[in-house]
N, C-alpha and C positions, 0 to 999 in steps of 0.2 A: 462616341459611346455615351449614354445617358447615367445620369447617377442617380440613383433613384434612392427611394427611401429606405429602402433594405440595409441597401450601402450605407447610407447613411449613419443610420442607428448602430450598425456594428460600430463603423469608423468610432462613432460618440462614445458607446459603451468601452470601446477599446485605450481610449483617451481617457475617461476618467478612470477605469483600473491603474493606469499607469500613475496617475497622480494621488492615489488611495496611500494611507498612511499603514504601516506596516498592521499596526493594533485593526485597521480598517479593514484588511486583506485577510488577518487573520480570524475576524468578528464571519466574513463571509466564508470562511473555508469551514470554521465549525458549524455554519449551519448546513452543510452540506452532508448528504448522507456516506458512510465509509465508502461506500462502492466508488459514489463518485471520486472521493479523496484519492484514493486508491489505484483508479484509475490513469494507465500510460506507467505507473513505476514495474521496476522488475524485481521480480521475487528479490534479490539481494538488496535495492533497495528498502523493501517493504519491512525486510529483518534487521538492516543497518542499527543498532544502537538498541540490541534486545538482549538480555543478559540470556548464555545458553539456556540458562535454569528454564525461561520465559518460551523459547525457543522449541524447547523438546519436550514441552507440559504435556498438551494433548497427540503427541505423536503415539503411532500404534503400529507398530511391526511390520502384524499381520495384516494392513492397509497397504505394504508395499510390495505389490507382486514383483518388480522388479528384483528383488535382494534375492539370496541363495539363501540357506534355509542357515547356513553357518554363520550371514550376514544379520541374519535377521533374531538369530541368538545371540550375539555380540552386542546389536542395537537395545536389544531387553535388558539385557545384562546392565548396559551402561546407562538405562531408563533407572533399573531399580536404585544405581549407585547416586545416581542424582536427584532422587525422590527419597 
């Protein structure tokens, strides 16, 4: 099998992340755009370490057709008690 320069250059690039210093890693992650950042975590992830308050700011009810209508008075309810 040949190793061509494709291989190459990943291999290289993949080698020096590894030896990037944490300040280094993290200089590259902020310039990255959120999607990307964001990208591969799971919603619980994404929330991990968000005070509820942070959490249920822009939630809206009536954006969840899923709920019962009883569900979704409760959720207001407990919107307005946190605002």
């Amino acid at each position: 099998m040949t190793y061509t320069l494709e291989e190459f250059i990943r291999e290289t690039h993949r080698e020096v992340i590894a030896h990037l210093t944490p300040e280094e890693r993290r200089a590259i992650v902020e310039g990255m755009p959120p999607q990307e950042r964001l990208r591969g975590l799971l919603p619980e992830e994404r929330l991990r370490g968000l005070p509820l308050k942070d959490r249920l700011r822009d939630l809206d009810p009536d954006a969840l057709p899923e709920l019962t209508p009883e569900e979704r008075e409760a959720l207001r309810k407990l919107l307005v008690r946190r605002n």
